[in-house]
MIKOLMI-626706 format. One record per residue (C-alpha): x, y, z; residue in three letters. Coordinates in steps of 0.2 Angstrom, whole numbers. Example, Ala and Ser with C-alpha at 12.3 -4.5 7.8 and 13.67 -1.06 7.14 Angstrom:
<atoms>
(atom (62,-22,39),"ALA")
(atom (68,-5,36),"SER")
</atoms>
This chain:
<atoms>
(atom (-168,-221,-128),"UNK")
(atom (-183,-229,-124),"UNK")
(atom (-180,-235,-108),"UNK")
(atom (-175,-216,-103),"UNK")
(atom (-192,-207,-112),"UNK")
(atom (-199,-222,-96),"UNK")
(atom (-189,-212,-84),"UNK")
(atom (-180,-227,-78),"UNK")
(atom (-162,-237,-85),"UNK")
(atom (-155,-253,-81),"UNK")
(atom (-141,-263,-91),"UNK")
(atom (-148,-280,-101),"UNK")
(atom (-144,-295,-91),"UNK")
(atom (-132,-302,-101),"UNK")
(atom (-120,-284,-97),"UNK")
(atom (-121,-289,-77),"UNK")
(atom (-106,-298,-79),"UNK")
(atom (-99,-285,-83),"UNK")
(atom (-103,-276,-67),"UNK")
(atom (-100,-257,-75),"UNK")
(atom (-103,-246,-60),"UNK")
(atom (-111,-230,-68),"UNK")
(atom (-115,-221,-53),"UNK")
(atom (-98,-224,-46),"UNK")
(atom (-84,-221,-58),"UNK")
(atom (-71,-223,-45),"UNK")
(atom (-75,-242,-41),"UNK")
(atom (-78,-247,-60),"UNK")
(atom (-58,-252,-60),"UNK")
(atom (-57,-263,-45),"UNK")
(atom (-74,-270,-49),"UNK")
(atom (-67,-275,-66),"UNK")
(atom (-52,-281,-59),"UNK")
(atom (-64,-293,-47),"UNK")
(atom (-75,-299,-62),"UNK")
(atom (-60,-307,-71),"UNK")
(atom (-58,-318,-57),"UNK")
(atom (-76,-323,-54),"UNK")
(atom (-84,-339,-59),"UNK")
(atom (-99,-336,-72),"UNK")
(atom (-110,-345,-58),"UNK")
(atom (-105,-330,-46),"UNK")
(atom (-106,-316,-57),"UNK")
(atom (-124,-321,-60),"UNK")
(atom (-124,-323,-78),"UNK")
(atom (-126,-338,-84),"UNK")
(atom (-125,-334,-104),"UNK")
(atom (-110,-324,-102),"UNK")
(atom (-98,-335,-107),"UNK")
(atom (-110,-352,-109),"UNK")
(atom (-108,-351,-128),"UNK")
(atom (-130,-352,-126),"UNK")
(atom (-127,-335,-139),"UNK")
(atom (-114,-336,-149),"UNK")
(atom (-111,-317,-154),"UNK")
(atom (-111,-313,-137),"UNK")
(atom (-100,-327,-132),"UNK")
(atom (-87,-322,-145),"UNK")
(atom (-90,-301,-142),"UNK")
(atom (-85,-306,-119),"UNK")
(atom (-73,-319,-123),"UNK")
(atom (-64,-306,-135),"UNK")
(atom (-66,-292,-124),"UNK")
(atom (-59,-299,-108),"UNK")
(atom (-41,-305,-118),"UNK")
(atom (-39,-286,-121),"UNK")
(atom (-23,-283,-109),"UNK")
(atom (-24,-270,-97),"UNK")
(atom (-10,-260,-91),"UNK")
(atom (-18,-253,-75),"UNK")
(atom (-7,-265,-64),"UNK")
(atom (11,-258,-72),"UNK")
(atom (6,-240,-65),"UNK")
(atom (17,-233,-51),"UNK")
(atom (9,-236,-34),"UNK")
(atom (13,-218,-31),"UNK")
(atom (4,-211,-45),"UNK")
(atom (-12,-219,-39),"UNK")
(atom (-10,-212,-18),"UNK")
(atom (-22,-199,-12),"UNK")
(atom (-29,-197,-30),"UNK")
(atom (-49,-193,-32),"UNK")
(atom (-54,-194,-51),"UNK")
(atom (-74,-193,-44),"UNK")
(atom (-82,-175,-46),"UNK")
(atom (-99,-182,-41),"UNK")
(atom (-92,-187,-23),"UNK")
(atom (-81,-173,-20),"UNK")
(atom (-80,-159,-36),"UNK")
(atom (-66,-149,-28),"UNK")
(atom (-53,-164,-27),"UNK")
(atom (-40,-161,-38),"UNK")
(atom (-25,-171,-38),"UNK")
(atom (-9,-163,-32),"UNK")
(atom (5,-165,-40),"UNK")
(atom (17,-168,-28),"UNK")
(atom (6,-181,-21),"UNK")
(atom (9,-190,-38),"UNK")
(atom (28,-192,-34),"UNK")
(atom (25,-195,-15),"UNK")
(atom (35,-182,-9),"UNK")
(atom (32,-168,4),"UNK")
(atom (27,-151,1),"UNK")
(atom (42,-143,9),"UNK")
(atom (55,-158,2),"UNK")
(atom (72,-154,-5),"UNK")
(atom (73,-157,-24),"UNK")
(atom (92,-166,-25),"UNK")
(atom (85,-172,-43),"UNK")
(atom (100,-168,-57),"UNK")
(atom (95,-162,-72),"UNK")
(atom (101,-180,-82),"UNK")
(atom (91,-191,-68),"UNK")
(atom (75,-179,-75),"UNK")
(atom (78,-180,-94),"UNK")
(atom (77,-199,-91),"UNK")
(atom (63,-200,-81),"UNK")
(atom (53,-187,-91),"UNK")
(atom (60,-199,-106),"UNK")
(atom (52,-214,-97),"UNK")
(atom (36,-207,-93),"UNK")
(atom (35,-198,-112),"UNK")
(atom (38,-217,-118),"UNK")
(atom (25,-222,-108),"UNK")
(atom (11,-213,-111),"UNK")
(atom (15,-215,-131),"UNK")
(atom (14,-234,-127),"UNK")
(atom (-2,-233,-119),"UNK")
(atom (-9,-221,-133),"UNK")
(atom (-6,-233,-146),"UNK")
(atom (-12,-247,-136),"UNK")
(atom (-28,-237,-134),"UNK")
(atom (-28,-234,-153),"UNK")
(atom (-25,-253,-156),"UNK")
(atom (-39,-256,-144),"UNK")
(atom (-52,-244,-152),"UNK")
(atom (-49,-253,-169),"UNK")
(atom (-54,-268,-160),"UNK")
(atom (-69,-264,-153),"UNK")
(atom (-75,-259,-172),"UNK")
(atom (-71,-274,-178),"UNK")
(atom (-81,-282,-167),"UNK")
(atom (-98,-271,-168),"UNK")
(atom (-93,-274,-189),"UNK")
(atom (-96,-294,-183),"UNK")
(atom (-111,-292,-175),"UNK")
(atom (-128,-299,-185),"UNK")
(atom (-140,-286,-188),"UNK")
(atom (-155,-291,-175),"UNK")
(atom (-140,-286,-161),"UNK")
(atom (-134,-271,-167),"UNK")
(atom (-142,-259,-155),"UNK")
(atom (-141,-269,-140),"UNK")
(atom (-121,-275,-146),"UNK")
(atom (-120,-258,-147),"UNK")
(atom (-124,-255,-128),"UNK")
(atom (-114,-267,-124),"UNK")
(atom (-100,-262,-133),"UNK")
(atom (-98,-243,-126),"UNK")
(atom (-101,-250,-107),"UNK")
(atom (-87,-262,-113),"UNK")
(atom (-75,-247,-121),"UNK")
(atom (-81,-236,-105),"UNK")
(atom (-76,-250,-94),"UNK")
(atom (-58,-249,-102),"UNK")
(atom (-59,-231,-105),"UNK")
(atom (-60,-225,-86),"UNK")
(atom (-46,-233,-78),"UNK")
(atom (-35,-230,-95),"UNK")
(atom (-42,-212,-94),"UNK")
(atom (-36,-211,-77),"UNK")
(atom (-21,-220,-80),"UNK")
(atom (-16,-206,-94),"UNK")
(atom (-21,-192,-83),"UNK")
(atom (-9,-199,-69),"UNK")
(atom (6,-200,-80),"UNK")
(atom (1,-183,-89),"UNK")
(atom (3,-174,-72),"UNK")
(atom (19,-184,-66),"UNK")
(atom (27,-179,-86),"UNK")
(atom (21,-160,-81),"UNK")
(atom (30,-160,-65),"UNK")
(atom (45,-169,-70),"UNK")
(atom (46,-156,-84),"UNK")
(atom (42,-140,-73),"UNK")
(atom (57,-148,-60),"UNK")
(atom (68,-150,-75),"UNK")
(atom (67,-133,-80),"UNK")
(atom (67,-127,-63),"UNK")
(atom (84,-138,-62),"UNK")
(atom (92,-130,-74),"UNK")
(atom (88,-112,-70),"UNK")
(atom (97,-116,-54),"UNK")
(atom (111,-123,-62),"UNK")
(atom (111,-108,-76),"UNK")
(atom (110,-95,-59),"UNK")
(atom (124,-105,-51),"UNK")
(atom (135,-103,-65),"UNK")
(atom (129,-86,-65),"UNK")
(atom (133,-81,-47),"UNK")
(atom (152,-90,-50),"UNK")
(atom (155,-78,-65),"UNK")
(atom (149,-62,-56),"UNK")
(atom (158,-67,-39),"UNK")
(atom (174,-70,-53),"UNK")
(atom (171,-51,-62),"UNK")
(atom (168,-45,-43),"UNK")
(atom (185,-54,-38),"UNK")
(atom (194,-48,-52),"UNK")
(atom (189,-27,-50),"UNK")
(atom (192,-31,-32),"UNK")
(atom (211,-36,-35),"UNK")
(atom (210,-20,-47),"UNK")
(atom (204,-7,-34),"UNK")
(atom (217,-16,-20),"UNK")
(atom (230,-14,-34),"UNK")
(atom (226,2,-36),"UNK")
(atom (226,7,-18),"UNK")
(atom (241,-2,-15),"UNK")
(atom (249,8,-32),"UNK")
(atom (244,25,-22),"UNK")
(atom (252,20,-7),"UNK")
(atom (268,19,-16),"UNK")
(atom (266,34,-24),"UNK")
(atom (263,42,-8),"UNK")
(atom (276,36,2),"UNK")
(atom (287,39,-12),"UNK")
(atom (283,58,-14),"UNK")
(atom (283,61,7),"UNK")
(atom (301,52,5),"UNK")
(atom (304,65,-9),"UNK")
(atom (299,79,1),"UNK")
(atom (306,75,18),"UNK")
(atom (320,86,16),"UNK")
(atom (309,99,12),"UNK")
(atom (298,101,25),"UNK")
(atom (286,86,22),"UNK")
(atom (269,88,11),"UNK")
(atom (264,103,20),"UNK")
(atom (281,114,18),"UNK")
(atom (288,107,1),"UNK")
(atom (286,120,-14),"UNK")
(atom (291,109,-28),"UNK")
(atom (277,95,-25),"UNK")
(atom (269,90,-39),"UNK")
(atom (258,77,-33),"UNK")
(atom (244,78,-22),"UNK")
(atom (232,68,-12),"UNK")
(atom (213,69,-7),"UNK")
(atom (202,56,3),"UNK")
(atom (186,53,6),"UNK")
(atom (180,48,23),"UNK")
(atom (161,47,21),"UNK")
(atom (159,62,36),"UNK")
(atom (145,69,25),"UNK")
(atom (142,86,20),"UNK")
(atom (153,96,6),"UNK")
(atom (167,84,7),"UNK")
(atom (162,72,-7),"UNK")
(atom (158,86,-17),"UNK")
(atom (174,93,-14),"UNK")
(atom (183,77,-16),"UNK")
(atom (174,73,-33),"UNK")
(atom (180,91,-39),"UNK")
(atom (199,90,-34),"UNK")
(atom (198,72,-43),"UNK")
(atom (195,81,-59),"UNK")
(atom (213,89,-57),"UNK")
(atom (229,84,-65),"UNK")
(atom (241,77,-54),"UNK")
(atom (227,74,-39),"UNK")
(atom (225,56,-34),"UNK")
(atom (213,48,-23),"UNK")
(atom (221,40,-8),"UNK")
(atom (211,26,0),"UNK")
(atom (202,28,18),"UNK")
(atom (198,13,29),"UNK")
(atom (189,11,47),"UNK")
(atom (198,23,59),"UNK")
(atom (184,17,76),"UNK")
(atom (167,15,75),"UNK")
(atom (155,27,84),"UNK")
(atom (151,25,102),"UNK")
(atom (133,33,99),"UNK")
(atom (128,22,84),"UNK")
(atom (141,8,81),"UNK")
(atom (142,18,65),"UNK")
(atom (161,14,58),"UNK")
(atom (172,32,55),"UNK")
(atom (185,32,44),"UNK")
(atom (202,39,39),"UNK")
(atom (213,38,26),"UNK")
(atom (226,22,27),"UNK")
(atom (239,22,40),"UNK")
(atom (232,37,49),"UNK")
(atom (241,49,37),"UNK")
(atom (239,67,30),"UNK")
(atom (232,71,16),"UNK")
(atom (232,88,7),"UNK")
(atom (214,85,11),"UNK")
(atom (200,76,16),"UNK")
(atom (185,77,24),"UNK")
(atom (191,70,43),"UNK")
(atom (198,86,48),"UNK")
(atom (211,80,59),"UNK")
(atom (221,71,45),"UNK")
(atom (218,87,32),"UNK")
(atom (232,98,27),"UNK")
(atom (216,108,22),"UNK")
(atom (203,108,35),"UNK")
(atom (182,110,27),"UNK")
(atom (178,120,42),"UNK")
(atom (182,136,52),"UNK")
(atom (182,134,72),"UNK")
(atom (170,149,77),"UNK")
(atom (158,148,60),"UNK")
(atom (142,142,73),"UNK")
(atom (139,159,81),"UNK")
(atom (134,161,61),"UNK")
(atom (124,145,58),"UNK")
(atom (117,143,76),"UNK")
(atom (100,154,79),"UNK")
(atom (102,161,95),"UNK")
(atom (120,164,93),"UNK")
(atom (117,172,78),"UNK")
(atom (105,183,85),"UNK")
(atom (112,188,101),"UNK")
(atom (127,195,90),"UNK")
(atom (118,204,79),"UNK")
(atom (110,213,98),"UNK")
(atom (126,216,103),"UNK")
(atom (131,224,86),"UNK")
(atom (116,236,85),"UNK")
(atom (112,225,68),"UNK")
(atom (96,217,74),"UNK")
(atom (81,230,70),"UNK")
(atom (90,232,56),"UNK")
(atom (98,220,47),"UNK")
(atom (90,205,56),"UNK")
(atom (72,201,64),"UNK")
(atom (69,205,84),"UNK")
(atom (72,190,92),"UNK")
(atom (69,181,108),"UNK")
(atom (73,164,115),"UNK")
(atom (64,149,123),"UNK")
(atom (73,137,134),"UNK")
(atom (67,120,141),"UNK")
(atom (46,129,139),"UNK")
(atom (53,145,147),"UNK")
(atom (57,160,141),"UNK")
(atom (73,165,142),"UNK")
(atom (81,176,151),"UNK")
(atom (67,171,164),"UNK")
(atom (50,182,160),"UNK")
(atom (57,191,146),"UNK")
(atom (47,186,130),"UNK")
(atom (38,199,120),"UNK")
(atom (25,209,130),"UNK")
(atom (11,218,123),"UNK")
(atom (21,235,121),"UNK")
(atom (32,222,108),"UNK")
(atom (16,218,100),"UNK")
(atom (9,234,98),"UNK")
(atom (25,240,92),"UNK")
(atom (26,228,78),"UNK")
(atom (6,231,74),"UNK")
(atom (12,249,69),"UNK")
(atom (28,244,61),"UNK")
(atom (27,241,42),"UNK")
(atom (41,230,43),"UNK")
(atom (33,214,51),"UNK")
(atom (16,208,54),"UNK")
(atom (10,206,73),"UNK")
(atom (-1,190,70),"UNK")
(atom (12,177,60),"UNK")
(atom (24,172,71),"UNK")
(atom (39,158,68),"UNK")
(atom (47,147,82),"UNK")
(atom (63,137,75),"UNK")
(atom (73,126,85),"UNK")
(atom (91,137,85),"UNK")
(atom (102,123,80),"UNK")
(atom (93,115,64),"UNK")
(atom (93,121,47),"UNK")
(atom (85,118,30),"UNK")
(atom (68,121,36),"UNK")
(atom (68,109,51),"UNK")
(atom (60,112,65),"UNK")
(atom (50,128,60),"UNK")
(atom (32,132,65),"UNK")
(atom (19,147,61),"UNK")
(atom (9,153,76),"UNK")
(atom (-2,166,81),"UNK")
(atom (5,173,94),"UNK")
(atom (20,173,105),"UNK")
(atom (9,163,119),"UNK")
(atom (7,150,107),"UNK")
(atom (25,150,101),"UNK")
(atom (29,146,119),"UNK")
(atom (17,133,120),"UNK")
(atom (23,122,106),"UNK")
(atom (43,124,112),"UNK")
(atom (47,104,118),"UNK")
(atom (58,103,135),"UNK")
(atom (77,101,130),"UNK")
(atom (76,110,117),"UNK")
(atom (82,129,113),"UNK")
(atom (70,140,100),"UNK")
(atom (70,157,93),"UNK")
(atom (54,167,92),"UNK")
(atom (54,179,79),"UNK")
(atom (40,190,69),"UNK")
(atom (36,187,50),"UNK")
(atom (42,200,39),"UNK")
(atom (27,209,32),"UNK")
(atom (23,209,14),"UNK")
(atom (36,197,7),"UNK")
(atom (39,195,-11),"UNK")
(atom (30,182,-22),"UNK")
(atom (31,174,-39),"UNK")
(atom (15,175,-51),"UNK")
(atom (10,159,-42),"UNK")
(atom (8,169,-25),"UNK")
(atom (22,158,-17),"UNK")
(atom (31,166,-7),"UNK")
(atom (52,171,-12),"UNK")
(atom (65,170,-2),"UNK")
(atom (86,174,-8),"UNK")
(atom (99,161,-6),"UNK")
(atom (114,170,-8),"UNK")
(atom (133,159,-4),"UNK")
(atom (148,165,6),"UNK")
(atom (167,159,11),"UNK")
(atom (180,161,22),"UNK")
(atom (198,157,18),"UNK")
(atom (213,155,28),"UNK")
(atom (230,151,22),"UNK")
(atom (242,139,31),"UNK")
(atom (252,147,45),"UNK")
(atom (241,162,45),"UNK")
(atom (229,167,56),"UNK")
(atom (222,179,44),"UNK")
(atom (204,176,38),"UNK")
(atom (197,181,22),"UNK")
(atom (179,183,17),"UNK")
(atom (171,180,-2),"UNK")
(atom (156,182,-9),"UNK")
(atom (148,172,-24),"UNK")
(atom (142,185,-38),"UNK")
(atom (126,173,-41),"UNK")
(atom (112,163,-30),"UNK")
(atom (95,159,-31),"UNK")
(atom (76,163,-29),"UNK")
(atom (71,149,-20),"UNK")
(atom (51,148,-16),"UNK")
(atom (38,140,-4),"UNK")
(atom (30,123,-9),"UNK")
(atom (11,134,-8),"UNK")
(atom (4,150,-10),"UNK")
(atom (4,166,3),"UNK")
(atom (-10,169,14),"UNK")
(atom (-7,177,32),"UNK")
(atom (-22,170,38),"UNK")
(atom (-17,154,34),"UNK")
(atom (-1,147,47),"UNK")
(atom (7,134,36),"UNK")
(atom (23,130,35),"UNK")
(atom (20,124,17),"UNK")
(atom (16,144,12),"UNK")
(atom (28,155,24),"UNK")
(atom (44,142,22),"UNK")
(atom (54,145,9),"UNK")
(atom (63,128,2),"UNK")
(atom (66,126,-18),"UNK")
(atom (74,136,-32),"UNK")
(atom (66,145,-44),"UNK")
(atom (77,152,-53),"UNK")
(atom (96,162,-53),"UNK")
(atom (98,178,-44),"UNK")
(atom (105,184,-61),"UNK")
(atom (89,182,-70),"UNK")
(atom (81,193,-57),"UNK")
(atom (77,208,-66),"UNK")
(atom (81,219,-51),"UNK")
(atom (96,210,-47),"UNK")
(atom (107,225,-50),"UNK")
(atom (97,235,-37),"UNK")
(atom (95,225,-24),"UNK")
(atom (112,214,-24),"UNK")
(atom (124,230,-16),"UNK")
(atom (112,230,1),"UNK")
(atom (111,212,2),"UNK")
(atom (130,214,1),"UNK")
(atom (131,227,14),"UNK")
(atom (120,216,24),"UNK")
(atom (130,203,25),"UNK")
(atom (146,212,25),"UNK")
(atom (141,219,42),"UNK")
(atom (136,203,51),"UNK")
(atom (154,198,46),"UNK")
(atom (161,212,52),"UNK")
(atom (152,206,67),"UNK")
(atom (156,188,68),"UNK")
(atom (177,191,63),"UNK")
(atom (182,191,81),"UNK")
(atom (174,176,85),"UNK")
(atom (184,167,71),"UNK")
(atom (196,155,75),"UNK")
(atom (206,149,61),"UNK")
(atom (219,136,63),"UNK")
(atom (237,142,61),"UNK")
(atom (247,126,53),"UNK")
(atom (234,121,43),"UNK")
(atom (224,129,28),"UNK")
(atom (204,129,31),"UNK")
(atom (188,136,22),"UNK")
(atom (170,137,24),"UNK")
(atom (156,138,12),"UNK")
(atom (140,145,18),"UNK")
(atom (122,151,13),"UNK")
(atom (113,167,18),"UNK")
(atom (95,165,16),"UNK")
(atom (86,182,15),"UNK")
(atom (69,189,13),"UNK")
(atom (64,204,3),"UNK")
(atom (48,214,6),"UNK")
(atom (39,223,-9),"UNK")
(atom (46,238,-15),"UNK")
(atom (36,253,-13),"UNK")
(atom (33,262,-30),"UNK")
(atom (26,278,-31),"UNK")
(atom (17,276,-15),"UNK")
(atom (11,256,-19),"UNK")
(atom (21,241,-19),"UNK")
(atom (28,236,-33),"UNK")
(atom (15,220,-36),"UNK")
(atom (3,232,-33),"UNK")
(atom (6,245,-42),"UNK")
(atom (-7,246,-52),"UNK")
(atom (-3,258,-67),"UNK")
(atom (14,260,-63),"UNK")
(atom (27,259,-76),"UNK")
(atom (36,239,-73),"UNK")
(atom (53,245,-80),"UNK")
(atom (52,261,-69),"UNK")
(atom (48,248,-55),"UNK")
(atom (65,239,-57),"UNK")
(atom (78,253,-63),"UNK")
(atom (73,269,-54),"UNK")
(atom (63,264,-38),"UNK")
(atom (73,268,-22),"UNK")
(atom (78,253,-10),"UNK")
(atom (74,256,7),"UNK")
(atom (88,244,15),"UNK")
(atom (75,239,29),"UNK")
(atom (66,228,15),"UNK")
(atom (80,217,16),"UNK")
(atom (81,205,30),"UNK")
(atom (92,191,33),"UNK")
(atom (86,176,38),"UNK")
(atom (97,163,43),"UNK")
(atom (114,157,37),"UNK")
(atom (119,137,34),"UNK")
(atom (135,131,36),"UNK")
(atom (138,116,21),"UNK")
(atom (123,120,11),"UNK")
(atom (116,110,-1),"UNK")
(atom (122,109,-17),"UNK")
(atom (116,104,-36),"UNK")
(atom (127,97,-50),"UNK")
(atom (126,116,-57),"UNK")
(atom (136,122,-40),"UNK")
(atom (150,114,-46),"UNK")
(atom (157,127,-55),"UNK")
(atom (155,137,-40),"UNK")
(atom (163,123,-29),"UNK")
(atom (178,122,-40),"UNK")
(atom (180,141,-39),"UNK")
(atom (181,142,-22),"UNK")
(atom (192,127,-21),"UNK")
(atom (204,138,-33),"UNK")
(atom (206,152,-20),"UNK")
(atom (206,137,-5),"UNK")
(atom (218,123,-10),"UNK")
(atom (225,132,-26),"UNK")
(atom (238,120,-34),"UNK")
(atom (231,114,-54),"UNK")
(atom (215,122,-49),"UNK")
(atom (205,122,-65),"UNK")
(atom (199,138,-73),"UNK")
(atom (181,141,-70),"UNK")
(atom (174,157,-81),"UNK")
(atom (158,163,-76),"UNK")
(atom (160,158,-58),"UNK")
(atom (167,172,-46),"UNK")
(atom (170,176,-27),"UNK")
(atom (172,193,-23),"UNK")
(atom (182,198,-9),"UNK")
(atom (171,206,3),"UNK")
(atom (178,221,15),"UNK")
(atom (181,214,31),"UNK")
(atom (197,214,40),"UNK")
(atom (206,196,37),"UNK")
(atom (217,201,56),"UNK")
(atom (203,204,67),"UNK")
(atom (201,184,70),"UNK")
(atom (201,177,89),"UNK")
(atom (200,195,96),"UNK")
(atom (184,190,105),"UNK")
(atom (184,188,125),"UNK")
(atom (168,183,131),"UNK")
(atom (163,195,148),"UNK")
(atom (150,187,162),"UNK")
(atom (138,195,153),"UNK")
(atom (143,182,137),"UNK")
(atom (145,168,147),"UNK")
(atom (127,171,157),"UNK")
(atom (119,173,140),"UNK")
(atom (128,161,133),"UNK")
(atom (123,148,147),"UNK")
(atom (104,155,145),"UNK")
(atom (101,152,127),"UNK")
</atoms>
């Protein structure tokens, strides 16, 4: 204390033998190590071990027979190892430097060569613990020899002596700590990889085992069919034999309504799933197809050419396709006023060349009630589901967004559309089927008595072209919970009884095999004049007298578009099995609640269409 109020320290000269670097931790071991085998002459001390004091004499020659065990410490565990934060703070010893080993070195250790080691080093480091202990008991034994005059400066002495020991033992403990640590963490390490090996063989045995089930299964369903075709060869195959009682559906991952379908005729008694495999894969995409097993027929599947039921109708596009659609409903007097007026972009030209709406089109419309002059939509003709759709200003700008290659449709927004009490804008998806029976060419036409209000994701404001408030995407609720349902459900029907009666002869059903079609009509409803204001804007006008006794102008109705395969929710199902029922009607199940009604268009009129050169021109054009 004295000598550190003076601002200065230094050892007594009889402690220079022991040559305790303080400044340098890192060199006190091998300067300890070199003292032991210096001559007292050399170290400089003469009365370190002359016997001149004999306290001292007794406290060094005890003090150097403690035994070290700094030279039985892996040369490994020392390598690359810095124990000195005055030289360098941030050198930490690594870990894997301890085990000279590489960063990016396989581990190949088994778990029982790591229980023994970790064992070794655990024994180790209690060794060197209770040596440490034994030598602490020492070291008081000695300051209790020491004569009073000595204690303080004894007691200097002893601490450089215990620090002497205590900093390579330290180091030693530290070393053997870190190499326990490690060999612990690669132990549990070891075992988890054994643990997920035994778990990877027990999944690949369960995976094995429903493997052998499913090719059991399949191979169980080939018998049975080749066992019922056997049974039915007599009687005119699968398609011709009326006393079958087994039946067969595939699915061939096409897309569309077929899994739906498949997943319905799965739930029917005496309906089994036959397997498909990889038919080719697709020369666009390398994308496999497949079929069912052995290039067989099915009583149905979604691969139409192995169906006994084909889910389709050849001629159903000039329904789905824009500018089909429209060019029919021009030719059948329907467009002003069933559809919307409608004119075609081809390649950035309009088409036919130079005839898009003029400015007689556009006054027209400004006068009309039924559409608005300044909300205009260009739609690619052959996409669906809200693809492809823009709102512009004008017809010059419709044109201007129109890519090369591609074929649009230009059509005016409906004016006034209805809205919810968000102010989204409404739209009506209402569903449609045609059925033919096998060796028929006769096609039959249903209509679904239900649907939805479906909405657009914002609200409605003409000055604002967005798709996200003029396109109409998700449901909102039934059509049946539509409280004027009743009124408007008969000219939605007559609506789309007509553009049927419009596309019949341009129906092509196929005559050996059954087929059907689902399809949704998307329609748009303008608000109801009441008493000579709409009906949202009634103001004081009675809400029931809105609903019950308003007359229904039939122009309010439009129809937008229709959708070949729509899309369908796990509440269609009932729907889906209905239709299923009238299409492929052997153990349909009972489905209360869901009804097709037959719709009045003559089933005979199919393939009566001849296209003239005025068809084919158009049909080039557009």
């Amino acid at each position: 204390a004295g000598h550190a109020r003076a601002g200065r320290f230094s050892l007594p000269a009889w402690c220079h033998g022991m040559t305790v670097n303080a400044t340098r931790p890192r060199d006190a071991a091998s300067d300890r190590g070199e003292d032991r085998s210096r001559s007292d002459t050399e170290n400089g001390d003469p009365m370190r071990m002359s016997g001149k004091d004999k306290h001292l004499g007794e406290v060094s020659a005890r003090f150097d027979a403690l035994p070290s065990s700094l030279d039985r410490v892996p040369l490994e565990m020392l390598r690359d190892l810095s124990l000195n934060p005055v030289d360098d703070p941030d050198d930490i010893p690594s870990v894997i430097a301890l085990c000279d080993e590489e960063d990016d070195a396989e581990d190949l250790a088994t778990v029982a060569d790591l229980e023994r080691d970790v064992e070794v080093v655990s024994r180790w480091i209690a060794d060197e613990e209770a040596k440490a202990e034994e030598r602490r008991r020492r070291l008081e034994a000695i300051r209790d020899d020491i004569s009073s005059e000595t204690h303080t400066e004894m007691r200097t002495a002893g601490n450089g002596a215990r620090d002497a020991v205590s900093l390579p033992l330290a180091r030693e403990m530290a070393l053997a700590k870190l190499r326990r640590r490690k060999l612990v963490a690669e132990l549990e390490a070891t075992r988890a990889r054994e643990a997920f090996k035994i778990a990877s063989l027990e999944r690949d045995a369960l995976e094995s085992a429903r493997r052998t089930r499913e090719v059991q299964t399949e191979v169980d369903r080939l018998q049975l069919y080749i066992g019922v075709c056997e049974a039915s060869r007599n009687s005119g195959g699968l398609a011709g034999d009326p006393d079958r009682r087994l039946f067969f559906y595939a699915d061939c991952h096409v897309g569309g309504l077929g899994k739906w379908y498949a997943w319905c005729l799965s739930e029917r008694p005496n309906w089994h799933r036959y397997p498909a495999a990889t038919w080719f894969l697709n020369p666009k995409d390398n994308q496999p197809l497949f079929c069912p097993v052995g290039k067989v027929l099915v009583d149905y599947t979604d691969q139409p050419a192995f169906s006994l039921a084909v889910g389709g109708c050849p001629g159903s596009d000039w329904l789905e396709d824009k500018s089909r659609l429209a060019r029919l409903l021009n030719q059948a007097k329907l467009q002003t006023t069933t559809h919307v007026p409608t004119w075609f972009v081809k390649d950035g030209e309009w088409v036919p060349s130079g005839c898009g709406p003029t400015e007689a089109d556009v006054q027209n419309l400004k006068v009309s009630k039924h559409f608005w002059h300044d909300v205009w939509f260009v739609k690619e003709a052959k996409t669906n589901f809200g693809v492809g759709v823009a709102v512009k200003r004008s017809p010059k700008e419709c044109l201007a967004s129109a890519e090369f290659g591609k074929t649009y449709v230009v059509q005016p927004s409906v004016s006034d559309p209805r809205t919810d009490e968000r102010g989204h804008k409404l739209g009506w998806r209402m569903y449609i089927a045609c059925v033919s029976p096998p060796n028929s060419r006769a096609l039959r036409w249903y209509m679904f008595c239900g649907g939805y209000l479906v909405a657009a994701d914002g609200p409605l404001e003409r000055g604002v072209l967005e798709p996200l408030g003029h396109v109409t995407k998700d449901r909102v609720c039934s059509f049946d919970a539509w409280p004027e349902s009743s009124v408007y459900e008969p000219v939605m029907r007559e609506k789309i009884t007509a553009v049927l009666r419009a596309a019949q002869p341009r129906m092509k059903p196929p005559v050996q095999k059954a087929c059907f079609e689902l399809f949704g009509v998307d329609l748009i409803v303008r608000e109801a004049e009441v008493n000579g204001g709409f009906g949202s804007d009634a103001g004081e006008v009675d809400e029931e007298a809105s609903v019950d006794e308003a007359e229904v102008d039939p122009n309010d109705v439009r129809i937008v578009e229709f959708n070949r395969s729509p899309r369908v929710k796990i509440e269609d199902k009932p729907m889906l099995h209905a239709l299923l029922n009238i299409a492929v009607p052997k153990y349909g199940i009972p489905q209360h609640g869901a009804v097709w009604d037959l719709l009045d268009v003559d089933p005979e009129l199919c393939d009566t269409w001849h296209p003239d050169a005025r068809d084919e021109r158009e049909e080039m054009e557009t």
